[in-house]
Each structure stands twice: as structure tokens, then as C-alpha cells.
C-alpha positions as CSV (number, residue, x, y, z in Angstrom):
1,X,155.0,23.7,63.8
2,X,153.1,26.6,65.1
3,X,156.1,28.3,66.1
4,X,156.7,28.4,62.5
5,X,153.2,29.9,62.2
6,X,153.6,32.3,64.8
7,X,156.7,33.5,62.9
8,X,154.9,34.0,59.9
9,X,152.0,35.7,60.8
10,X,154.2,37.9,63.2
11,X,156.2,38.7,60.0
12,X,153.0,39.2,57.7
13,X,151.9,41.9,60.8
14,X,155.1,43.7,60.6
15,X,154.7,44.0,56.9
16,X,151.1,45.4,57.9
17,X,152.4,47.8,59.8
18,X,155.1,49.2,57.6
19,X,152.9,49.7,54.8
20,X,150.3,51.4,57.1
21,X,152.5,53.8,58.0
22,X,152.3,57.1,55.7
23,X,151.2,60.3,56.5
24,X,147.8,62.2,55.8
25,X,144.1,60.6,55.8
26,X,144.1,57.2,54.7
27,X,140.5,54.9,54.2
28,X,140.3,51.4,56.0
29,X,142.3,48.9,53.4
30,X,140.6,45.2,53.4
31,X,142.7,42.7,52.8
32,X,140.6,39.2,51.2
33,X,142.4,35.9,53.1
34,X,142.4,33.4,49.8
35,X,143.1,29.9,51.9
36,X,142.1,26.4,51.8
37,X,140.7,25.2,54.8
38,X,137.2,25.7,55.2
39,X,136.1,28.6,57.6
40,X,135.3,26.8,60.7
41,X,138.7,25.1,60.5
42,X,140.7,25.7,64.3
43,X,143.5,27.1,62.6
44,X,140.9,29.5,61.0
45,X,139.1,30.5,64.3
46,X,141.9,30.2,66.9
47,X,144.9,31.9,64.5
48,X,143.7,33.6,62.0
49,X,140.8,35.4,63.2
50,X,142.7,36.5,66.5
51,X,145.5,37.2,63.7
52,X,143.0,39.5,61.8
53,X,141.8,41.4,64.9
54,X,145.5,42.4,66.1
55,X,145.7,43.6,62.8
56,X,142.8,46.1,62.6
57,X,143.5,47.3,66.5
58,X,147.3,47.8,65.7
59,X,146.6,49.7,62.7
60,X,144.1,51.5,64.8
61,X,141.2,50.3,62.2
62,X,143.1,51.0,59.6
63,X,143.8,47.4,58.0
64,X,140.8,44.4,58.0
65,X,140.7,41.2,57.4
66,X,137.9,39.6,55.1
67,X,137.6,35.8,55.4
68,X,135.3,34.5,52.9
69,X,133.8,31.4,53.6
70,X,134.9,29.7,50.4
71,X,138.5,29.8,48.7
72,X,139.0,32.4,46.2
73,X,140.8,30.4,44.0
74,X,141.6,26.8,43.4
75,X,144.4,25.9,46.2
76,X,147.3,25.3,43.4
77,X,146.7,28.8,42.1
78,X,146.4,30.5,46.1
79,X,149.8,32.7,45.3
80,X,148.9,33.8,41.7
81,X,145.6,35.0,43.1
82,X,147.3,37.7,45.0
83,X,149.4,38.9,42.1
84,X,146.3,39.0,40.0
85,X,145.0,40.8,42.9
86,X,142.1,38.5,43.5
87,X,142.9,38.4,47.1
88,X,145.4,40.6,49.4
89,X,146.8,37.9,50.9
90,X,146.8,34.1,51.0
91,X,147.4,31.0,52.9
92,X,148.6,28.0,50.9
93,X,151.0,25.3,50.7
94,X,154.5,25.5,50.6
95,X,154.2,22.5,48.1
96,X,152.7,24.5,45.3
97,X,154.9,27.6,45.0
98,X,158.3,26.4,45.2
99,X,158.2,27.4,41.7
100,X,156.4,30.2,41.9
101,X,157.4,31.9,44.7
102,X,160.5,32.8,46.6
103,X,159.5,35.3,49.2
104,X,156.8,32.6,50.1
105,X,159.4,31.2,52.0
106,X,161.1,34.5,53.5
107,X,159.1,34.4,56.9
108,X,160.3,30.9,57.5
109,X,164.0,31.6,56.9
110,X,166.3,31.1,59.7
């Protein structure tokens, strides 16, 4: 299970990086985390947050995470928050956007 994880979030930081790379002056981009679990959750503190501060040092400060301490959105609607632009990114269940979503599923593709 948290190999799949790993995968995931390794996949979301390459995506990071390839968008952070252009050229000229660029301001620090904050990306809002839309997820479920409340903010002292151990997946929170011990993966995403260690997650969140490869982020910023890879993209040399470039790219930071937000983590509010209360979902965004309600956790059916986690996915449509980032196409509404509510948040950057999300973490949701695969449950609720097998309709919605087919690149959901992309990082966990063999």
C-alpha cells in the first residue's frame, strides 16, 4: 500500500518539476492540498509534509505546499475542486472519481 503511495507522490513530484522548469524569473507558486484526513493524521505528518518540503527544496523554493487544516471541499467533490481551481492539488479516494477522473489513476498504472 505505501509503495503505491510512494509511486504516486514520486509521480505528482516529477510533474512538479516539469512544470517548474521554464526560463526567466518566476514567483514562488503555492499549491493548496484539498484532502480528507484531518491535519494531524500520520499519513499527513510523516508523507505529506516530508512530501511538501522535497518539493519546495527541489524546486529550489520555487513550489510550496499549503495544508489547511480543514478540507476545502466536501471529500466527494476533492477532484472537481482542483478543476474549479479551489485547490492545486488533492488527495481523495479512488472510490469517488472513477467517474470523474481518468488520470486519477495514471500514477498507479503498472
Amino acid at each position: 500500500m505505501f509503495g503505491k503511495i510512494k509511486l504516486m507522490l514520486a509521480s505528482g513530484a516529477l510533474m512538479l518539476g516539469l512544470l517548474s522548469m521554464t526560463s526567466g524569473a518566476q514567483a514562488a507558486t503555492e499549491l493548496s492540498l484539498n484532502h480528507y484526513m484531518f491535519v494531524k493524521h500520520f499519513f499527513v505528518q510523516q508523507v505529506v509534509k516530508p512530501w511538501g518540503d522535497q518539493v519546495t527544496k527541489a524546486s529550489q523554493g520555487r513550489v510550496k505546499l499549503k495544508i489547511p487544516v480543514a478540507p476545502l471541499s466536501p471529500t466527494p467533490r476533492q477532484w472537481s475542486s482542483v478543476e474549479t481551481g479551489v485547490a492545486g492539488m488533492a488527495i481523495s479516494h479512488d472510490g469517488f472519481s472513477v467517474n470523474g477522473c481518468s488520470l486519477c489513476s495514471s500514477p498507479i498504472c503498472p
